[in-house]
C-alpha positions as CSV (number, residue, x, y, z in Angstrom):
1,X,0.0,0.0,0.0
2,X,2.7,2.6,0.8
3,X,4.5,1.6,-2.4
4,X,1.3,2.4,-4.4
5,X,1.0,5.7,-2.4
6,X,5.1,6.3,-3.2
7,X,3.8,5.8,-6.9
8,X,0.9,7.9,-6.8
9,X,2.8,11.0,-5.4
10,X,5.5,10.7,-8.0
11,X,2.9,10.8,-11.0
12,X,0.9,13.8,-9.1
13,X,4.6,15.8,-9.1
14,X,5.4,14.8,-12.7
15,X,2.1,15.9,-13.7
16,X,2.5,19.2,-11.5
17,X,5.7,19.2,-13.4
18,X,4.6,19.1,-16.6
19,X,1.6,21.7,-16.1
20,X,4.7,24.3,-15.0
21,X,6.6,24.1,-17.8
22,X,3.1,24.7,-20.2
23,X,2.0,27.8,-18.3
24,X,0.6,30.2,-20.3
25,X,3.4,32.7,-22.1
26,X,4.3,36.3,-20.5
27,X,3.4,39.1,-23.1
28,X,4.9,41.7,-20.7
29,X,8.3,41.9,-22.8
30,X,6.6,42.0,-26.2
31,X,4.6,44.8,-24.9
32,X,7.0,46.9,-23.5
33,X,9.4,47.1,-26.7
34,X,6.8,46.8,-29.5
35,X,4.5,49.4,-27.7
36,X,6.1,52.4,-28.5
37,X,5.9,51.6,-32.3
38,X,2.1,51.8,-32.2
39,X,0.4,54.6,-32.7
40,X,-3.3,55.7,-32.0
41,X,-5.1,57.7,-35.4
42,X,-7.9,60.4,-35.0
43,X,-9.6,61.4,-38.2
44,X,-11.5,64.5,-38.3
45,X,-14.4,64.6,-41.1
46,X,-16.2,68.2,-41.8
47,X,-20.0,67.7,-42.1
48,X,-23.0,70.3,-43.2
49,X,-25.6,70.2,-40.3
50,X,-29.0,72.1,-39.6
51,X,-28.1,75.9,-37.8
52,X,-29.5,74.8,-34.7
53,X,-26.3,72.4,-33.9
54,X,-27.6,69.4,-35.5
55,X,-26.5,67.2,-38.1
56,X,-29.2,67.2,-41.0
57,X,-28.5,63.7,-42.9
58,X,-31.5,62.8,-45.3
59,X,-31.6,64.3,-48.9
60,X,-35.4,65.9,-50.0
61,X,-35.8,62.2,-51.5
62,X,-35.8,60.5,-48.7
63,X,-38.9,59.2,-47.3
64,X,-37.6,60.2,-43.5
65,X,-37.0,64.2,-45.1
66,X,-40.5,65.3,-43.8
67,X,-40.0,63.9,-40.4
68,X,-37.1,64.7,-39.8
69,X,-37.8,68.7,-41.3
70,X,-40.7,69.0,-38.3
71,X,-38.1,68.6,-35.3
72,X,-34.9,70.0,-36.8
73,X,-35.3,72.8,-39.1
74,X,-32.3,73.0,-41.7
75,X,-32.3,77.2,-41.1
76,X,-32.6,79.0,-37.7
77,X,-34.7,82.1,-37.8
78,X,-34.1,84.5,-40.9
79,X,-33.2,81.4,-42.7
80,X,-29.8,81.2,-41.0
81,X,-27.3,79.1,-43.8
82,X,-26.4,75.2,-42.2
83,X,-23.2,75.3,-40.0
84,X,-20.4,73.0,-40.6
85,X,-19.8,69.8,-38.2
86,X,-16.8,67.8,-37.3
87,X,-17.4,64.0,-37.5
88,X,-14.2,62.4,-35.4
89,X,-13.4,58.9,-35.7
90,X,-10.8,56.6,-34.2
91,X,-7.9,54.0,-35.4
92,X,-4.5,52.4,-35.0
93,X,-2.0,51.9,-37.2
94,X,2.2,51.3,-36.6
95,X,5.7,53.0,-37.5
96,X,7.4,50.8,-40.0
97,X,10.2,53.5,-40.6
98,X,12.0,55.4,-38.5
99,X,11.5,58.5,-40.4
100,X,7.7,58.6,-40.0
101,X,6.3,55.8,-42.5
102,X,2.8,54.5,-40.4
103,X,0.6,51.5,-41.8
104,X,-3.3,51.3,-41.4
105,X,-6.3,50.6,-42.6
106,X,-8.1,52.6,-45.5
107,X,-11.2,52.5,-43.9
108,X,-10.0,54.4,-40.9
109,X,-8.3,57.2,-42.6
110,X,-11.3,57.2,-45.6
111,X,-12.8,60.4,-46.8
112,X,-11.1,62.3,-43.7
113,X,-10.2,65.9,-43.8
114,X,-7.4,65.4,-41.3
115,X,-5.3,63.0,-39.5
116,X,-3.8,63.3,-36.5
117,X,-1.4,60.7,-34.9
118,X,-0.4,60.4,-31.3
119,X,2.3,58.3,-30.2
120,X,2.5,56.6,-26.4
121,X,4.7,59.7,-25.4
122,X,2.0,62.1,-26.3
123,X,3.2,64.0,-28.9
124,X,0.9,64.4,-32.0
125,X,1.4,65.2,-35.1
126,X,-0.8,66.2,-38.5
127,X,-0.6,62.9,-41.2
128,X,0.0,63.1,-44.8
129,X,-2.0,60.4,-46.6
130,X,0.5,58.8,-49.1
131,X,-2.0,56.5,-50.8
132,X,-4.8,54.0,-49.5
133,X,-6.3,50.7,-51.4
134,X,-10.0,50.1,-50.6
135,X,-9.7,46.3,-52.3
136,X,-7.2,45.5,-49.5
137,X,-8.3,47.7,-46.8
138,X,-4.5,49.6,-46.6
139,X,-3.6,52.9,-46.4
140,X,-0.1,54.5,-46.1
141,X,0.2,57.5,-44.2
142,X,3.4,59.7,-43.2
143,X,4.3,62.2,-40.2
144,X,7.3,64.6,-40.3
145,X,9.3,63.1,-37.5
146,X,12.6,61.2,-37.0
147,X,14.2,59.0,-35.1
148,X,11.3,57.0,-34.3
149,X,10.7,53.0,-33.4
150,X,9.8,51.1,-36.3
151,X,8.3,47.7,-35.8
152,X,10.4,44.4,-37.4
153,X,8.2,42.5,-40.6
154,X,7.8,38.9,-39.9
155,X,6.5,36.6,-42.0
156,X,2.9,35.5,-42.0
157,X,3.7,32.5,-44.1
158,X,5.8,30.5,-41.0
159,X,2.3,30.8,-38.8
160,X,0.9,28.1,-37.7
161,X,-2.8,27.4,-36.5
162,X,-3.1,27.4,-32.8
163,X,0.1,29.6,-32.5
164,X,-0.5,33.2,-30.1
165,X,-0.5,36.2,-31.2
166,X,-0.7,39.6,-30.0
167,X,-2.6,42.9,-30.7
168,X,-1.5,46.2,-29.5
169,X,-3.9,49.3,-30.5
170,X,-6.7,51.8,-29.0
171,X,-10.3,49.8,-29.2
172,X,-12.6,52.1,-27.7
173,X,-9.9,55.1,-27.8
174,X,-8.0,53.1,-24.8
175,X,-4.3,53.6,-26.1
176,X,-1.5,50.6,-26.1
177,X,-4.0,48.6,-25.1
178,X,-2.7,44.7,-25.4
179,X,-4.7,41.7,-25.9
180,X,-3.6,38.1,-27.0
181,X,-5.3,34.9,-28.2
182,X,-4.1,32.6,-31.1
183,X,-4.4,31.8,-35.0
184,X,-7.8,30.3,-35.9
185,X,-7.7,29.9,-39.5
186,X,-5.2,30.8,-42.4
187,X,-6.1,31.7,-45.9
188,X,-9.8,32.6,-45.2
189,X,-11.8,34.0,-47.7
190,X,-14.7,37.1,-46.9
191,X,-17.4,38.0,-48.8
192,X,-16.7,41.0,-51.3
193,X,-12.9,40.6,-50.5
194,X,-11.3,38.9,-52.9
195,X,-7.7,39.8,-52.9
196,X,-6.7,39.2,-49.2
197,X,-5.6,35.4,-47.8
198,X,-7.0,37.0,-44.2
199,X,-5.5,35.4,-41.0
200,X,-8.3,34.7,-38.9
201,X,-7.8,35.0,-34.7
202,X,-9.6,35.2,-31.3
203,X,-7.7,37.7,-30.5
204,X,-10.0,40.4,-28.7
205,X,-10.6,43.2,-31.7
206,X,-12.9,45.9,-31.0
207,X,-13.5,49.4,-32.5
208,X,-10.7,51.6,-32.4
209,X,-8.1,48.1,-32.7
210,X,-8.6,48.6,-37.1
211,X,-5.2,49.2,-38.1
212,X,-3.0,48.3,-35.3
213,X,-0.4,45.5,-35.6
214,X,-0.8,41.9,-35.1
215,X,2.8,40.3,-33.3
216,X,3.9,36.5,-33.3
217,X,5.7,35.9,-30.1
218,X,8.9,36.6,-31.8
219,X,7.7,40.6,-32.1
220,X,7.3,40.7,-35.6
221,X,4.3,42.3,-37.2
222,X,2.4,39.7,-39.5
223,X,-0.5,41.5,-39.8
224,X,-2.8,43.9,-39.4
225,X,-6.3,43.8,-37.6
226,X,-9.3,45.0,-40.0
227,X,-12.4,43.4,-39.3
228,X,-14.2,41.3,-37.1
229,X,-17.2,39.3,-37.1
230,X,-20.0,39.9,-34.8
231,X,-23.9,40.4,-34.6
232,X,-23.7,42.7,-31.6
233,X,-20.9,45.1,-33.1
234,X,-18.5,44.0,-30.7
235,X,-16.0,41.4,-30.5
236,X,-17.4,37.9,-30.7
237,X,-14.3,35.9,-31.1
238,X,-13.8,35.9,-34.8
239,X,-11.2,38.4,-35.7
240,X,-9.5,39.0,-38.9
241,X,-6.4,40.7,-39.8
242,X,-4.6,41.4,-43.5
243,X,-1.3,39.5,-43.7
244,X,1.7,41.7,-43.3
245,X,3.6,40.5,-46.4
246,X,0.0,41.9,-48.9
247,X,0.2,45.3,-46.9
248,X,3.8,45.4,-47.6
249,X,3.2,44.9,-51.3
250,X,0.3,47.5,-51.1
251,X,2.4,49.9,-49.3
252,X,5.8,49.8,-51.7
253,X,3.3,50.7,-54.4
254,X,1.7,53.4,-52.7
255,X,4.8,55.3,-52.0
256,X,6.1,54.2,-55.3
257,X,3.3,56.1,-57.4
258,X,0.5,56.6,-55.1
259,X,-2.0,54.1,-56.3
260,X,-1.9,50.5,-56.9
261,X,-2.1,49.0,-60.3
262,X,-3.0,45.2,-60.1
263,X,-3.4,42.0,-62.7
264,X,-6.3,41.0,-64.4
265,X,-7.8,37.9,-66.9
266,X,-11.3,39.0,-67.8
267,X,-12.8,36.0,-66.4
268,X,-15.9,35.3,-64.5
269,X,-15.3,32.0,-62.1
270,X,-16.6,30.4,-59.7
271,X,-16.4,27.1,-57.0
272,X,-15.9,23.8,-58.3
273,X,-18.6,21.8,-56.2
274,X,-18.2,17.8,-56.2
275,X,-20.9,17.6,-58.9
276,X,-19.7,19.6,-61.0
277,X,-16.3,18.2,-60.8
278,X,-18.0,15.1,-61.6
279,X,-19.5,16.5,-64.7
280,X,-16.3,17.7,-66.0
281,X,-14.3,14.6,-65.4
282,X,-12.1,15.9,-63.2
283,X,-11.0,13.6,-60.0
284,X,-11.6,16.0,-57.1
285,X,-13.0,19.4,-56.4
286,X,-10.3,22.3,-57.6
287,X,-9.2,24.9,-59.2
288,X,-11.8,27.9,-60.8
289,X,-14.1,27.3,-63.4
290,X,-14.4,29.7,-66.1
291,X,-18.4,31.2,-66.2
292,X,-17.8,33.8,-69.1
293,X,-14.9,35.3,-70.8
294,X,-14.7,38.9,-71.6
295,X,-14.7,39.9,-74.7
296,X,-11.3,41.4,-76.0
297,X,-10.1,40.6,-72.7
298,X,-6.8,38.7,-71.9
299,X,-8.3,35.5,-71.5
300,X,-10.1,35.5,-74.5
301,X,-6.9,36.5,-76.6
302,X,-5.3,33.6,-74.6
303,X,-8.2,31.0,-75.8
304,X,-9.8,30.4,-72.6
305,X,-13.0,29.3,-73.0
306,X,-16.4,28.9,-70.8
307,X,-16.4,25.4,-68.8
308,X,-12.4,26.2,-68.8
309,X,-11.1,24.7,-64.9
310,X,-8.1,27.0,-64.3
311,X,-5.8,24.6,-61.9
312,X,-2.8,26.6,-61.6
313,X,-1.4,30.2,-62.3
314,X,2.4,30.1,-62.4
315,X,2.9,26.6,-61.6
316,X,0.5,27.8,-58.2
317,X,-2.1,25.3,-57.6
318,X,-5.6,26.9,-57.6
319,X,-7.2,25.1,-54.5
320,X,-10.0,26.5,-54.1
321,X,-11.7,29.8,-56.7
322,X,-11.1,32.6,-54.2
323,X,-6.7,31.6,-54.6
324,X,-6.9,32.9,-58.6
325,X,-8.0,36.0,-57.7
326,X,-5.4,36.7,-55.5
327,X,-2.4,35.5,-57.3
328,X,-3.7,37.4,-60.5
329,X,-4.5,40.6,-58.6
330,X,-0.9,40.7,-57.3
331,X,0.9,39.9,-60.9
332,X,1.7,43.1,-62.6
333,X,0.1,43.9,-65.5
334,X,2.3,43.0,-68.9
335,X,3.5,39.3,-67.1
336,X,3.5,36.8,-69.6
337,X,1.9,34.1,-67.1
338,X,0.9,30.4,-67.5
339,X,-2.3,29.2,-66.9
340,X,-2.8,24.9,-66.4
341,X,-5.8,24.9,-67.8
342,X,-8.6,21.4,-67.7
343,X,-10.6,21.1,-70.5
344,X,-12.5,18.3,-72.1
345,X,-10.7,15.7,-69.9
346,X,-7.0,16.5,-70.3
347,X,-4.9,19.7,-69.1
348,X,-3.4,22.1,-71.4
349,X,-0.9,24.7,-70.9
350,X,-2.7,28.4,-72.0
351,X,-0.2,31.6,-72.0
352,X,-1.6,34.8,-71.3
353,X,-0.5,38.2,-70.7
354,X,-2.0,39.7,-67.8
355,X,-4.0,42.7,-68.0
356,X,-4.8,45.6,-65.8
357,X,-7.1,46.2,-63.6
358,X,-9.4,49.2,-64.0
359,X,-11.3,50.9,-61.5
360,X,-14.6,49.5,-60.8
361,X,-17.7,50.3,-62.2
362,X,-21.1,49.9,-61.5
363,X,-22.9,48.0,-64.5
364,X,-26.9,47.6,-64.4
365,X,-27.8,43.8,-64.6
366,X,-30.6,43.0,-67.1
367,X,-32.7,40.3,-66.9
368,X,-34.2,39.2,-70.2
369,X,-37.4,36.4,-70.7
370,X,-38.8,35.0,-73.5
371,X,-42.4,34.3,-73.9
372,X,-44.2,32.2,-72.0
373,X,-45.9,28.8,-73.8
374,X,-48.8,27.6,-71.6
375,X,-49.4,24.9,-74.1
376,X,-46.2,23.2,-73.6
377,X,-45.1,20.4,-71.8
378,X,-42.5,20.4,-68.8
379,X,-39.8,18.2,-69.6
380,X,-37.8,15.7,-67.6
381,X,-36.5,18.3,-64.9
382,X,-39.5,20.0,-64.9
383,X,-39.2,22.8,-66.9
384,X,-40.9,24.7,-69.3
385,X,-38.5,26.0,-71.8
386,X,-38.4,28.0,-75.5
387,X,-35.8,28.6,-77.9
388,X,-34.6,32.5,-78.2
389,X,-36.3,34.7,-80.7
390,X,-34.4,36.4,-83.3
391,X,-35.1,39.7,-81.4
392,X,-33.8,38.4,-77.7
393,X,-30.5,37.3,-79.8
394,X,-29.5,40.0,-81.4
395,X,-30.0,42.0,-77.9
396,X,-28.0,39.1,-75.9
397,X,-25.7,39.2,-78.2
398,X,-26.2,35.2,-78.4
399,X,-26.0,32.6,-81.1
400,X,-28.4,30.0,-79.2
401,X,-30.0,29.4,-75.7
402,X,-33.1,28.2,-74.1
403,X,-35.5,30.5,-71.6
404,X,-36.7,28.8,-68.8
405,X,-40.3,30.2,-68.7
406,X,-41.5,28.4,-65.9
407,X,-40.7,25.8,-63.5
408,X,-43.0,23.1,-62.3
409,X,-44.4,20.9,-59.4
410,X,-41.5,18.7,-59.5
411,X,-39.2,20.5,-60.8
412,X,-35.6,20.6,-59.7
413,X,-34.5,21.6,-56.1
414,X,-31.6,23.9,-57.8
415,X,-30.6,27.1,-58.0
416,X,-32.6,27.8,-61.5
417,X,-34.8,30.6,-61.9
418,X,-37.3,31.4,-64.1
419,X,-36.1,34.0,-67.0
420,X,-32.7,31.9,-66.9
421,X,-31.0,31.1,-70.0
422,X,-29.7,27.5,-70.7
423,X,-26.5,27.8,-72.9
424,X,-25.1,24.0,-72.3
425,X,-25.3,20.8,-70.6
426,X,-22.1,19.2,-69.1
427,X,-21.9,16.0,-68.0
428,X,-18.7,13.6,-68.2
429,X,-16.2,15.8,-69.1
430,X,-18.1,16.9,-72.1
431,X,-20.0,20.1,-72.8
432,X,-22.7,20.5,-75.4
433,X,-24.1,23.3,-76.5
434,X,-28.1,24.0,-76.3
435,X,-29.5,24.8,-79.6
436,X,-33.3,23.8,-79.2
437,X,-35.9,22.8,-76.6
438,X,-35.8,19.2,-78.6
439,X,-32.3,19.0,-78.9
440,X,-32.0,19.5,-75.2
441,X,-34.9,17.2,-74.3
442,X,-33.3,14.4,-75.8
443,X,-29.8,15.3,-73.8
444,X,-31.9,14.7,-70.9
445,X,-33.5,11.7,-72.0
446,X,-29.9,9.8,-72.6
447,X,-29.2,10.2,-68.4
448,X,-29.5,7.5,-66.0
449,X,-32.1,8.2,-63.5
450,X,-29.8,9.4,-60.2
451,X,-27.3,11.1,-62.1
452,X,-26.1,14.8,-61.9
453,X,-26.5,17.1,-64.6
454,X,-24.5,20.4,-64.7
455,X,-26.1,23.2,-66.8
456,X,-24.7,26.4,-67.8
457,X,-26.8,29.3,-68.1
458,X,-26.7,32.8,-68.2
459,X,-28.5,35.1,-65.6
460,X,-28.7,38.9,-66.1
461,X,-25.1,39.7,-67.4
462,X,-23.8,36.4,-65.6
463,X,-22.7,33.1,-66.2
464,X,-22.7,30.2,-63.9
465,X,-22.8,26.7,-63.3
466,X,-25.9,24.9,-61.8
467,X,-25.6,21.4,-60.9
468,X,-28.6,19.3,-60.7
469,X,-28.5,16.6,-57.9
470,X,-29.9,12.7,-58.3
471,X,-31.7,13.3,-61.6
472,X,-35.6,12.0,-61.2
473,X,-34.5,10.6,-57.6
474,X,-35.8,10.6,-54.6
């Protein structure tokens, strides 16, 4: 019995032991020197308000103008003319030389009429935007000061999920304020943000942090916060910051020229879904497939076609859609690039010179619909379809393609609307082109009953894939 006791203690110190040398790391060195290199923003915005000292924010077409007109009159007595208002906002952002280079986010110096920095010793000083780049969310601004501590560039590339990390910036307006937590994720993709591999943390990001570093325990900045995701407006645990070595790009450009010039194809892709990977005879869901091709654009000079699986860029595999994007944005227009291309069942090298990419621009999407035929039958999926009039042609600017005029009891569970247009069906690697309602009823006729068909159709301006699951199944 004592023996067993003996043998029990030993484990319990061994454990104890063990538990010691895991504690949890000290940030208190990393905070003291890296501290001084961040750097709190204020941006000052000039506003038009109503005499009386309010701001007046609806334009006479909005429905809330008449309301808002009864309890704060735009003009005091005599018709006074609206005062001027100063809209302040708050940020962070770092030294990254020591004669007065500072990185942030664009959305915290956006549209401001002044910047003011303040460092931890309390001296401020009036920012000259260099440039800012509202795809990547990065802004370069400059203060007339020397002398001062720059932060080391890591690399963002060695992290590793489930490594710490630090922030240092002023959520809230609370300078130098530190909080830690580790990597979540790498390479994640946002919505409407298509050029940035974000690193994703639970590092504790609130207003105020946008801007500010992101450390590894080594010190080095490898990124930097810019958004978080949350339903309250505070943090929730999802944080995500721009790696350090796409700021850096952004940032040599910016004080290169002031803007940011950046690659293009002319291609419209999306996800390759395991369906749809099937239908093309590929082995496993990858790479980008190719919706539509711009016309006159560098991918059409380069032969790429619609149904086109772009697997790599450079000899860089394309894992999933949202990597070509990236790698083409950060190409410089005029490389002669390689694309691996899959098409019909075999890959193919395809050169291409990259483009440029232009500003963007807002294009009105048009949705066009042929004529409805009552009298006609619903075919195997369940739709009602009719062949493109002469008219609908010559303004789609289309050689062939079915209208979907209506869809069914019993009709697919897909993504097809009525008023699409069916351009081709793709199913083993092969892609045929839709000509006539009878042509395509017969397509559909040929399939086994469970298989998936893949359809490519044309919605508004846009092309896309829809894959239709366990054909007449259950």
């Amino acid at each position: 019995m004592k023996r067993m006791l003996a043998f029990l203690a030993l484990c319990c110190t061994a454990v104890l032991a063990a538990a010691q040398g895991r504690s949890l790391p000290d940030f208190s060195e990393l905070a003291e020197k890296q501290g001084p290199a961040v750097v709190n923003i204020s941006t000052t915005q000039v506003a038009r308000g109503g005499s009386q000292g309010m701001p007046f924010p609806f334009d006479e077409n909005d429905p809330a103008f008449e309301f808002f007109k009864r309890f704060f009159p735009r003009g005091g007595p005599g018709g006074q003319a609206p005062r001027e208002f100063e809209n302040r906002s708050l940020g962070s952002g770092f030294i990254i030389s020591n004669d007065g280079f500072i990185l942030t986010n664009a959305h915290v110096i956006d549209a401001a009429d002044e910047v003011t920095v303040r460092l931890t010793d309390k001296r401020e000083f009036k920012a000259k935007v260099i440039g800012s780049d509202k795809r990547t969310d990065v802004a370069l601004i400059k203060i007339e000061a020397s002398g001062l501590p720059a932060l080391k560039i890591g690399d963002p590339g060695q992290l590793k999920v489930g490594e710490w990390v630090v922030a240092i910036g002023s959520p809230f307006g609370f300078d130098n304020s530190v909080t830690a937590g580790i990597v979540s994720a790498k390479g994640r993709s946002l919505p409407q943000e298509n050029y940035v591999p974000f690193i994703q943390t639970d590092v504790a990001i609130n207003p105020g942090n946008s801007g500010g570093p992101l450390f590894n325990m080594r010190g080095e900045v490898v990124g930097i916060n810019s958004q978080i995701y949350s339903r309250s407006g505070g943090y929730m645990g999802l944080s995500f910051a721009i790696p350090i070595d796409v700021a850096m790009d952004i940032q040599n450009q910016l004080r290169a020229s002031g803007k940011v010039s950046r690659g293009r194809l002319g291609v419209v892709i999306q996800e390759v879904s395991k369906e749809l990977a099937d239908s093309l005879g590929l082995g496993k869901p990858m790479g980008a497939v190719v919706n539509a091709v711009e016309k006159g654009g560098p991918a059409e000079k380069a032969g790429l076609e619609p149904g086109d699986v772009i697997l790599k860029f450079d000899g860089k595999p394309i894992n999933a859609s949202a990597d070509l994007p990236r790698l083409v944005g950060a190409t410089r227009p005029g490389t002669r690039s390689v694309l691996q291309v899959w098409r019909k069942g075999s890959t193919r090298d395809v050169p291409v010179t990259v483009g440029e990419m232009q500003d963007e621009k807002q294009a009105g999407a048009r949705t066009q619909r042929g004529g409805k035929a009552p009298e006609q039958a619903a075919n195997r999926l369940g739709l009602v379809v009719s062949e493109l009039s002469a008219e609908q042609k010559r303004d789609l600017k289309m050689s062939s393609g079915l209208v979907i005029d209506e869809i069914r009891s019993g009709g697919p569970r897909s993504d097809l609307r009525q008023g699409d247009i069916i351009i081709a069906v793709i199913a083993k690697g092969a892609t045929t082109e839709v000509k006539t309602a009878d042509q395509f009823n017969k397509l559909l006729a040929q399939f086994e009953k469970g298989s998936n068909v893949t359809l490519l159709i044309r919605r508004g301006e846009m092309q896309t894939f829809v894959t239709i699951k366990n054909l007449n199944g259950n």
